[in-house]
MOPAC internal coordinates of N, CA, C and O (Angstrom, degrees):
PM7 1SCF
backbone

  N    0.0000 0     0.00 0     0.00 0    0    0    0
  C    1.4435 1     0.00 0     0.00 0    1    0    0
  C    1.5296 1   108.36 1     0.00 0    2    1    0
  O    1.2310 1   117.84 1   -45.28 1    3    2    1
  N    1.5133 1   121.71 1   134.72 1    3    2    1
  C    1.4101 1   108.17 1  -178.00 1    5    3    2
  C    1.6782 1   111.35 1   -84.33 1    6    5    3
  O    1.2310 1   130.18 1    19.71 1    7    6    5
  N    1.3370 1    97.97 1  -160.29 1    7    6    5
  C    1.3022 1   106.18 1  -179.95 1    9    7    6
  C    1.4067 1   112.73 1   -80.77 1   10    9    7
  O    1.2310 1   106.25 1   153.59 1   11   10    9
  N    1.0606 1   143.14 1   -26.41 1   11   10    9
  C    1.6269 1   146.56 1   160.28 1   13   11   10
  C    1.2632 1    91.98 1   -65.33 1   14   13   11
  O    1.2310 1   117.19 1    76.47 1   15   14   13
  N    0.9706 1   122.95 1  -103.53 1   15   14   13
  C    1.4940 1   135.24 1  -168.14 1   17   15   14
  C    1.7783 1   103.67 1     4.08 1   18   17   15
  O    1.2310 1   128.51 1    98.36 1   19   18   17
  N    1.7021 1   101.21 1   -81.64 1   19   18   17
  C    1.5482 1   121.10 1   154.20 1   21   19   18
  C    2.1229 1   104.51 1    -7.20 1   22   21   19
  O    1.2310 1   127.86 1    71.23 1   23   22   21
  N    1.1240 1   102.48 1  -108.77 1   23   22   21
  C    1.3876 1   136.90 1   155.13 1   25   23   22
  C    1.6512 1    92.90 1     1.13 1   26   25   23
  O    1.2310 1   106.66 1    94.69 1   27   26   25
  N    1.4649 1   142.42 1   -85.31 1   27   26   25
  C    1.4055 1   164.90 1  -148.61 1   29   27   26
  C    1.9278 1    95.53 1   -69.37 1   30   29   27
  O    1.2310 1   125.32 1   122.79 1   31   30   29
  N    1.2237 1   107.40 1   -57.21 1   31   30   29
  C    1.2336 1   112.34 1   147.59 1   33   31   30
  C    1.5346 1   150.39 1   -27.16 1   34   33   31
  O    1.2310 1   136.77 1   105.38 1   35   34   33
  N    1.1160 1    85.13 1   -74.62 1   35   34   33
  C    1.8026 1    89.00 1   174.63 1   37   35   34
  C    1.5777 1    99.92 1   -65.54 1   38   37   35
  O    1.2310 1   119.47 1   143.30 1   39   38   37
  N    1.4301 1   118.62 1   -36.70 1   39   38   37
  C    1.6924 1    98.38 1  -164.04 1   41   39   38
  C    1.4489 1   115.57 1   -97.59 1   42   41   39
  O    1.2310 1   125.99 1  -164.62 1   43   42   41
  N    1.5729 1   106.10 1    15.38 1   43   42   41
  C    1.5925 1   111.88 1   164.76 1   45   43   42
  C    1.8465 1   101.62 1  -100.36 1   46   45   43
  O    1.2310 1   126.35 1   162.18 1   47   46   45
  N    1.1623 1   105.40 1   -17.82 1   47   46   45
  C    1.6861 1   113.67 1   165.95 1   49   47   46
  C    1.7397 1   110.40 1   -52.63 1   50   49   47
  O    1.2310 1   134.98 1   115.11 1   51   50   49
  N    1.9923 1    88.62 1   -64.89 1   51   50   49
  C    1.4962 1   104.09 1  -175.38 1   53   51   50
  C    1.8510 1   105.58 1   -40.46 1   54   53   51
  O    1.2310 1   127.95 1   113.71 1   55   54   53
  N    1.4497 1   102.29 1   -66.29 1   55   54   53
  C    1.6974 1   114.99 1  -177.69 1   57   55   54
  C    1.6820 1    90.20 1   -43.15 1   58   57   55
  O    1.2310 1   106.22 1    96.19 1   59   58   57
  N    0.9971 1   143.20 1   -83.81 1   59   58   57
  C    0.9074 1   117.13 1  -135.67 1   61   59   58
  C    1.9506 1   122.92 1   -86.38 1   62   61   59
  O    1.2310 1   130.84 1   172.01 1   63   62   61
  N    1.3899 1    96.70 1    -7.99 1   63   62   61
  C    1.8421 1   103.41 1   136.16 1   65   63   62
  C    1.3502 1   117.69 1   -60.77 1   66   65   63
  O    1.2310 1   102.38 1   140.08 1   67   66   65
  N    1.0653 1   149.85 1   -39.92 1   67   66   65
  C    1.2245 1   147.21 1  -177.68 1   69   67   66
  C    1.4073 1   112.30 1   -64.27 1   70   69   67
  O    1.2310 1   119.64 1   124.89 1   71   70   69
  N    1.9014 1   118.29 1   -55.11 1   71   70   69
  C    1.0218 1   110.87 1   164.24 1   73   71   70
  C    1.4987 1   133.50 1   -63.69 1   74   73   71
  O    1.2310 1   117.34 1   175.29 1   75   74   73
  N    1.4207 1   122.67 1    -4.71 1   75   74   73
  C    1.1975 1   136.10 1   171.03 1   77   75   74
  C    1.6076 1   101.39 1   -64.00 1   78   77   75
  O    1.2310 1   125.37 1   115.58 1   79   78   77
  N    1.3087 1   107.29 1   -64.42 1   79   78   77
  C    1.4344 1   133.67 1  -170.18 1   81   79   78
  C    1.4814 1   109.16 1   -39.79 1   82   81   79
  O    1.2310 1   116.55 1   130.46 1   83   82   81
  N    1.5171 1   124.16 1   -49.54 1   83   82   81
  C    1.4598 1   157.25 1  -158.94 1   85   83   82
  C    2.0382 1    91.22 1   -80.80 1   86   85   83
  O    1.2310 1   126.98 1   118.07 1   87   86   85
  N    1.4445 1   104.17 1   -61.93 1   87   86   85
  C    1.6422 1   101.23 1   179.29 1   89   87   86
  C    1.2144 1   133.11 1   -85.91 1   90   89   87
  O    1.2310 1   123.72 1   175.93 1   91   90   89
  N    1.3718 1   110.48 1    -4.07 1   91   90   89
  C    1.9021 1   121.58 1   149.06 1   93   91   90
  C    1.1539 1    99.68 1   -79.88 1   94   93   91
  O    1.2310 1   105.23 1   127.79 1   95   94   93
  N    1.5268 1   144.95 1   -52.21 1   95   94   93
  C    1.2923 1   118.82 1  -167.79 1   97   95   94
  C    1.7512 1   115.44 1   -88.66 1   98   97   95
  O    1.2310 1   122.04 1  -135.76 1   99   98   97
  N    1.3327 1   113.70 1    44.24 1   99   98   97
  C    0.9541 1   124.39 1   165.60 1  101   99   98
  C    1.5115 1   131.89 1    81.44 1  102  101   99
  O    1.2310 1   121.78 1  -150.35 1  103  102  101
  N    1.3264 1   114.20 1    29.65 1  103  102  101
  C    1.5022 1   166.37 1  -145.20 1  105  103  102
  C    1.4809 1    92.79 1   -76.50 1  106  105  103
  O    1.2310 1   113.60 1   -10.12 1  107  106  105
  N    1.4007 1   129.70 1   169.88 1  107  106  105
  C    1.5421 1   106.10 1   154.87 1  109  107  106
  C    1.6092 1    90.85 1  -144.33 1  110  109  107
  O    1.2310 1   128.26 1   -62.29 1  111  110  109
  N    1.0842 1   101.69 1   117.71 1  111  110  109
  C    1.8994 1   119.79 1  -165.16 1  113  111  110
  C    1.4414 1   100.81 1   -64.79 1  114  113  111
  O    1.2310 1   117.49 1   132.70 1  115  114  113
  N    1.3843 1   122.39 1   -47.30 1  115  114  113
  C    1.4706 1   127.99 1   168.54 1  117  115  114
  C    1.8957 1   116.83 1   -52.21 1  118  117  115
  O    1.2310 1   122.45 1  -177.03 1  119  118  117
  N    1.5733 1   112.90 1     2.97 1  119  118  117
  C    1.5203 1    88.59 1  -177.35 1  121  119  118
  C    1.7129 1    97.67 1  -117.30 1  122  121  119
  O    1.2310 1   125.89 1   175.78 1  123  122  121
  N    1.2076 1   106.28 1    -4.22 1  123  122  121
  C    1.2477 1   109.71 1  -179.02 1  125  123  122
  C    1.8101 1   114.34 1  -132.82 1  126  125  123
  O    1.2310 1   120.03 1    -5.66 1  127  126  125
  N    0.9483 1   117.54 1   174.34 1  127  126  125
  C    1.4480 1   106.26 1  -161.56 1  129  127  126
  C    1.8830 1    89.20 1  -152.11 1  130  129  127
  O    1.2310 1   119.53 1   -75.53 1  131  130  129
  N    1.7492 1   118.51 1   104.47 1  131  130  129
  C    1.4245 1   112.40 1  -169.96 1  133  131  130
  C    1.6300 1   111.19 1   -67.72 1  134  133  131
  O    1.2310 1   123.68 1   165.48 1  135  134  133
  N    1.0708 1   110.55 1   -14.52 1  135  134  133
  C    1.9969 1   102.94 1   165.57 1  137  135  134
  C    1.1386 1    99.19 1   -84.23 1  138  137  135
  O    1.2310 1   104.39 1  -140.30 1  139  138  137
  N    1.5273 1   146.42 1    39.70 1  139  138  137
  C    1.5439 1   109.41 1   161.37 1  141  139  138
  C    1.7741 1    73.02 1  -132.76 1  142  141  139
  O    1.2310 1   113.00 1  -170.86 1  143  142  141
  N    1.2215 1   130.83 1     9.14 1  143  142  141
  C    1.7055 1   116.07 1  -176.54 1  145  143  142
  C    1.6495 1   114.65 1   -95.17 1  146  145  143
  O    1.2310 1   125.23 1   -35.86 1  147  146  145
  N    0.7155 1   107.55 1   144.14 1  147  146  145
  C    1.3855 1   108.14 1   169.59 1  149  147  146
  C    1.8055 1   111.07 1   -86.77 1  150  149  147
  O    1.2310 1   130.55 1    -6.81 1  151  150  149
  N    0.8434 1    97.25 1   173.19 1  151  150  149
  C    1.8688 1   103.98 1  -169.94 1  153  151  150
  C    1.5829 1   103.33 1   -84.96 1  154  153  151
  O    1.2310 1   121.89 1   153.55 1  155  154  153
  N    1.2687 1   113.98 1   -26.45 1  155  154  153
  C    1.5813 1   132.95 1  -179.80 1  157  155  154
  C    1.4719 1   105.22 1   -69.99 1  158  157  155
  O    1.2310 1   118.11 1   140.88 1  159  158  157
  N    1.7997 1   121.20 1   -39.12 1  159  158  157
  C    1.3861 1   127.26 1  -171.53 1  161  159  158
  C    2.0759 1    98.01 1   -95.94 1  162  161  159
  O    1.2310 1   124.06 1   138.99 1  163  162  161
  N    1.4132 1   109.81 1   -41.01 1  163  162  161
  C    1.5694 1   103.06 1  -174.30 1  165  163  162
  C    1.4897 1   109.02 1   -67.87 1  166  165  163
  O    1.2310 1   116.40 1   167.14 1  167  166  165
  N    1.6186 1   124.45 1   -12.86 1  167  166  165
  C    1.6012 1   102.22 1  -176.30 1  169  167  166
  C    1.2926 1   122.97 1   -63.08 1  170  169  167
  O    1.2310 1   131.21 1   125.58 1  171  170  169
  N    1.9807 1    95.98 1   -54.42 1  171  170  169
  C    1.2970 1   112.80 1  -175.12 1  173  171  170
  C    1.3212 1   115.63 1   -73.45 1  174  173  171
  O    1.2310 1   119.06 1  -176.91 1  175  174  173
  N    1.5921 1   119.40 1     3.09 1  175  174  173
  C    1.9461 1   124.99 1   174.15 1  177  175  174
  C    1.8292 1    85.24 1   -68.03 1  178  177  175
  O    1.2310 1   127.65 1    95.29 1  179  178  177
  N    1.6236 1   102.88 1   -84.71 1  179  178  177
  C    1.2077 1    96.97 1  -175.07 1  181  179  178
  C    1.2226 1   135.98 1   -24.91 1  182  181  179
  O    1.2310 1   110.95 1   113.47 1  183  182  181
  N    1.4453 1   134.63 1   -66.53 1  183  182  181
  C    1.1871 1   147.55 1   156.71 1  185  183  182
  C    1.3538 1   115.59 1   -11.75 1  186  185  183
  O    1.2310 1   126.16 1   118.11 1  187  186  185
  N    1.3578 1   105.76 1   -61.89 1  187  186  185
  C    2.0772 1   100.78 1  -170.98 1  189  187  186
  C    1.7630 1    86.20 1   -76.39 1  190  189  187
  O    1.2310 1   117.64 1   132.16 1  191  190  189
  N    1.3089 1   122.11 1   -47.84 1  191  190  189
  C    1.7124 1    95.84 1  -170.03 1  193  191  190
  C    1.5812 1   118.28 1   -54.32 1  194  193  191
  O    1.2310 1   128.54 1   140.48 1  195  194  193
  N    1.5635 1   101.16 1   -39.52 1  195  194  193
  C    1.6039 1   104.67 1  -179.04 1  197  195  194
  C    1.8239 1    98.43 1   -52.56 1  198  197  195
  O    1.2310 1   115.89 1   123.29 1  199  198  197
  N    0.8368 1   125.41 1   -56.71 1  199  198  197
  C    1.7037 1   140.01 1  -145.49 1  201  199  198
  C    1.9525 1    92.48 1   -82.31 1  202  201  199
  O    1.2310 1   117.54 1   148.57 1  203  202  201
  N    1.4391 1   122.28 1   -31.43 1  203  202  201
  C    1.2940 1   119.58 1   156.86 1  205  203  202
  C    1.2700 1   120.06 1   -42.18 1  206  205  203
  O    1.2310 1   128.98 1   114.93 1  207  206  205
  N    1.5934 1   100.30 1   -65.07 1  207  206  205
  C    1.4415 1   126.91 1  -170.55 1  209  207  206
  C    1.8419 1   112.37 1   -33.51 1  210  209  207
  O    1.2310 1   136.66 1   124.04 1  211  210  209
  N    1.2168 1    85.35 1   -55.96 1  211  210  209
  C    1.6816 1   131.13 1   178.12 1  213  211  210
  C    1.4815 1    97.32 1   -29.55 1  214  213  211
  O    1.2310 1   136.89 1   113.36 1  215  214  213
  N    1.2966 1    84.89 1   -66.64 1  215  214  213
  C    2.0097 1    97.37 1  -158.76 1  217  215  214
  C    1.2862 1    98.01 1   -62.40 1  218  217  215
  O    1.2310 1   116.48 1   138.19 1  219  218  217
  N    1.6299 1   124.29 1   -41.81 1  219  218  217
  C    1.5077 1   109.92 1  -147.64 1  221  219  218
  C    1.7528 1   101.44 1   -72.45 1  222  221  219
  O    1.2310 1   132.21 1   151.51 1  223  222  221
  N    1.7866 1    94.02 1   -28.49 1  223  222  221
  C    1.8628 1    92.60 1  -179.40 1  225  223  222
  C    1.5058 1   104.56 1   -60.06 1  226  225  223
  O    1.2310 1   114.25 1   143.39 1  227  226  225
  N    1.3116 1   128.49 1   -36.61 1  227  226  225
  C    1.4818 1   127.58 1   178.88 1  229  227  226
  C    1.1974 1   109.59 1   -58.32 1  230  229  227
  O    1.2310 1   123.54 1   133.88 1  231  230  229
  N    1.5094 1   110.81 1   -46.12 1  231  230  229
  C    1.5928 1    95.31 1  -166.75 1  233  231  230
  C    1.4786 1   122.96 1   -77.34 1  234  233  231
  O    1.2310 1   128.51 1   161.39 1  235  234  233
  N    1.7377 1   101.22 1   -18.61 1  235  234  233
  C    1.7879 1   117.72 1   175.56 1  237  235  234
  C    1.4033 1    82.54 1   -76.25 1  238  237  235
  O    1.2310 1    95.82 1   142.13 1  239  238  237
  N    1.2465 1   160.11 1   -37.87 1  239  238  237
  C    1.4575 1   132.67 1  -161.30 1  241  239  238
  C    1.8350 1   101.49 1   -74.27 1  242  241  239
  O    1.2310 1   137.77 1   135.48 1  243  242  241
  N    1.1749 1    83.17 1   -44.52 1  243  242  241
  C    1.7926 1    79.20 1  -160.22 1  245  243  242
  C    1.5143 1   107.37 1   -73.44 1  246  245  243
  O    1.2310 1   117.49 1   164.28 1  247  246  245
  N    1.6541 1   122.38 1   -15.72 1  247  246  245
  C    1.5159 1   123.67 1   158.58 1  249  247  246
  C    1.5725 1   120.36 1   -47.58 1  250  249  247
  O    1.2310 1   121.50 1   124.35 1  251  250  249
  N    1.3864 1   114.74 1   -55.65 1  251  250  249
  C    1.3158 1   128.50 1   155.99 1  253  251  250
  C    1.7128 1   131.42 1   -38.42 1  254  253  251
  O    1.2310 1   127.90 1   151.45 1  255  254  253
  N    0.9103 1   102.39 1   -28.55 1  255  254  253
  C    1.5142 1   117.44 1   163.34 1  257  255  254
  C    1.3711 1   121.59 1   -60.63 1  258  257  255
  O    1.2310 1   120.10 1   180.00 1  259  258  257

């Protein structure tokens, strides 16, 4: 396998941890489709869902209080 090849690989691996990442944290796989995203548009998808995710555990913690 060359070095692209190699390379082309791992970061369609990476993408598709990311999209894993995006539909456990509550993602909705039906509004987006990861072959039509670019890697430039899937970081920051993930990110605000992860960072959503985030808040709601914050805000159920501090309800509990």
């Amino acid at each position: 396998m060359s070095d692209l090849s190699r390379l082309n690989n791992e970061i369609e691996q990476l993408r598709q941890g990311l999209w894993q990442c995006y539909i456990l944290a509550g993602g909705d796989p039906q509004q987006y489709r990861l072959q039509d995203m670019s890697s430039d548009d899937l970081v920051p998808l993930v990110i605000d869902c992860v960072q959503d995710l985030r808040g709601f555990f914050d805000a159920a913690r501090r309800d509990l209080r």
